[in-house]
Backbone bond lengths (Angstrom), bond angles and torsions (degrees), N, CA, C in turn:
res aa  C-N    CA-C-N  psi(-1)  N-CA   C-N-CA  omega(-1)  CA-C   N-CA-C  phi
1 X - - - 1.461 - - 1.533 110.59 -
2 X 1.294 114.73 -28.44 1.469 118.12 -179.21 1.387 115.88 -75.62
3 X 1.132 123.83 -9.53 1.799 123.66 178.20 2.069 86.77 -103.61
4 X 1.192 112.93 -36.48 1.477 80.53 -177.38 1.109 140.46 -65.08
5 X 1.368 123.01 -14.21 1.382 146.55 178.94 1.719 106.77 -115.61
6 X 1.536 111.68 35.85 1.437 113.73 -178.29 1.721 114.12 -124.46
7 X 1.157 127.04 123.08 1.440 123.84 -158.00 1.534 100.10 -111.24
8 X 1.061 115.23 149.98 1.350 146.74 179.92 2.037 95.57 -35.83
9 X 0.729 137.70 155.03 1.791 115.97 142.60 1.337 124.70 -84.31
10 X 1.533 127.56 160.19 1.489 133.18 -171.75 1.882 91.15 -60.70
11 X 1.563 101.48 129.41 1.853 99.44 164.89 1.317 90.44 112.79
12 X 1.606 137.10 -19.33 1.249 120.73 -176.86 1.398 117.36 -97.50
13 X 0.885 117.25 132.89 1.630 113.35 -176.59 1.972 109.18 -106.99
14 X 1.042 122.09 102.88 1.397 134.27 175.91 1.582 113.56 -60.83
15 X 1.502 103.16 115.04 1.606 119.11 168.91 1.213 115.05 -91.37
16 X 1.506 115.64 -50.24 1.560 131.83 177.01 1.023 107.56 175.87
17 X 1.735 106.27 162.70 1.245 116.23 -167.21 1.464 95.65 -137.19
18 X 1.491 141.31 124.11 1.152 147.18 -132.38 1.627 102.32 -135.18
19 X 1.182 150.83 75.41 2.009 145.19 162.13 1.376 87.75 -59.07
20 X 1.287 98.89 122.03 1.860 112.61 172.37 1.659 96.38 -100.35
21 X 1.445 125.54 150.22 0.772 151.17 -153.17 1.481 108.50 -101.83
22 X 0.781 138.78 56.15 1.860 152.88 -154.50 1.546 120.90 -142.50
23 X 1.235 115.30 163.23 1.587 123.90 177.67 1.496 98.15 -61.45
24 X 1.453 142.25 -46.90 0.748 135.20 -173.36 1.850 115.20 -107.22
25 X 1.424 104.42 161.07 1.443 128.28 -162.25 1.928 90.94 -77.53
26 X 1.253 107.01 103.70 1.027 125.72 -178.98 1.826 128.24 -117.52
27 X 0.477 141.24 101.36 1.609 144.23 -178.77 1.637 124.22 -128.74
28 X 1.451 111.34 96.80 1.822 109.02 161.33 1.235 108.61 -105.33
29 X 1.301 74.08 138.50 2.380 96.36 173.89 1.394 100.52 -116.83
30 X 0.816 111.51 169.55 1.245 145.88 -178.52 1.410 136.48 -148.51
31 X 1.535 113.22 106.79 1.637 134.89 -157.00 0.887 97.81 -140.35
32 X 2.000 103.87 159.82 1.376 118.44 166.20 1.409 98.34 -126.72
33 X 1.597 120.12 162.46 1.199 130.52 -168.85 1.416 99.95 -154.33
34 X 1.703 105.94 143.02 1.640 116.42 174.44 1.351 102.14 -62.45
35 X 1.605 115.67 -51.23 1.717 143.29 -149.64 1.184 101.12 -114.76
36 X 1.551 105.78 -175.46 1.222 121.93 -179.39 1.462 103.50 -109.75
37 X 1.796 128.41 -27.63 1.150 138.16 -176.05 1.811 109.64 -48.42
38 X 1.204 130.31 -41.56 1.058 129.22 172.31 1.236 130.54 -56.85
39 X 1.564 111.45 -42.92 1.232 134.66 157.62 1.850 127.08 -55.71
40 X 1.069 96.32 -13.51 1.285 91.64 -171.83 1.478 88.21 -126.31
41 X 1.308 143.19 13.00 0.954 136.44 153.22 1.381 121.87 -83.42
42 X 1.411 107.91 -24.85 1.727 125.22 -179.24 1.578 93.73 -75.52
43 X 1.253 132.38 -31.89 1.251 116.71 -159.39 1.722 106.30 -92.17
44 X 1.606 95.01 -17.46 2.143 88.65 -169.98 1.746 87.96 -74.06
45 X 1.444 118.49 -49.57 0.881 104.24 155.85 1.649 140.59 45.49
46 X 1.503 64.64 -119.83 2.049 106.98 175.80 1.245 117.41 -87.89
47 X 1.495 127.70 -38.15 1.378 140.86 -147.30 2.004 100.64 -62.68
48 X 1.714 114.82 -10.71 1.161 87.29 171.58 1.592 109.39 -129.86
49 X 1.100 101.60 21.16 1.507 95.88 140.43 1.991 133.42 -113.34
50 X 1.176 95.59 -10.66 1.451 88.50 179.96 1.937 100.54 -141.31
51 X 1.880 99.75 163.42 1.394 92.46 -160.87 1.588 84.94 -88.45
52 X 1.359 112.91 141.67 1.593 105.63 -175.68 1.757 101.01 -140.15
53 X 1.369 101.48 136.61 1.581 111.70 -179.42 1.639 99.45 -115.53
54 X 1.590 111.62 155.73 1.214 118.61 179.88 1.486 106.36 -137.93
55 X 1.259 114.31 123.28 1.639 122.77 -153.09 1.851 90.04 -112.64
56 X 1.065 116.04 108.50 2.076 114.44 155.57 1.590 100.91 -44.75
57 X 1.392 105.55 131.70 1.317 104.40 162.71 1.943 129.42 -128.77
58 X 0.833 158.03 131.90 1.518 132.10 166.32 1.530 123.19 -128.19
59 X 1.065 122.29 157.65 1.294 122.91 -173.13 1.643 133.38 -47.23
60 X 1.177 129.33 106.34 1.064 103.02 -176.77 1.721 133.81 -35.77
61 X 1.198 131.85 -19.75 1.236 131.44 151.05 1.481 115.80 -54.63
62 X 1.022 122.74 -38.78 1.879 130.29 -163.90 1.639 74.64 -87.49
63 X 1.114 139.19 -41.91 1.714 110.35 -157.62 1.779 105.47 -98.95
64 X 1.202 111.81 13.33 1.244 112.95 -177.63 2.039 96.19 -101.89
65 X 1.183 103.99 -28.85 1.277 107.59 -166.29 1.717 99.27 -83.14
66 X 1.308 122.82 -51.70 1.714 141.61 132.91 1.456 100.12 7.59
67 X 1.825 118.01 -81.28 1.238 116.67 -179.17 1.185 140.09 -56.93
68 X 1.595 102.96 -38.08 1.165 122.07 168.48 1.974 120.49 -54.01
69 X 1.295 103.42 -46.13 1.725 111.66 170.60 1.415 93.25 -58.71
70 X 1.390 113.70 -66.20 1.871 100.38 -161.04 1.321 114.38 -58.79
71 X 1.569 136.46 -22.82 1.434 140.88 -167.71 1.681 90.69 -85.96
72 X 1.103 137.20 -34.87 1.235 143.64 171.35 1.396 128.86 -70.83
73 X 1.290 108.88 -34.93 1.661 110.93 169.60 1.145 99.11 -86.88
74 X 1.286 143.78 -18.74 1.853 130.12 167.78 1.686 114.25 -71.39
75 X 1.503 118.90 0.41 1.474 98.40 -152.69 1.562 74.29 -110.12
């Protein structure tokens, strides 16, 4: 009942939200955020009912362009 009446926080922008189908209570979402404040608001959150990890992610386009700066500031 507590996620049904539970809203995103201001700053999060919703991609999807994924219930995996398993023995265990599983859920990945997927968001983007300016900050970190949003993010760490989702987690006080939740953090005491479920074990929850939060992975940085970026596009494979953004990390090709990423590599490209770092292979470039070494030469």
């Amino acid at each position: 009942m507590h996620r049904a009446g539970w809203q995103y926080p201001p700053g999060v922008r919703l991609i999807g939200e994924y219930w995996l189908q398993s023995g265990d209570v599983a859920v990945v979402v997927i968001f983007e955020a300016d900050s970190i404040e949003p993010i760490f608001a989702t987690f006080s959150e939740w953090s005491d009912e479920f074990d929850m990890s939060f992975i940085p992610a970026i596009t494979g386009e953004d990390g090709l362009k990423w590599a490209a700066q770092k292979v470039g500031a070494q030469k």
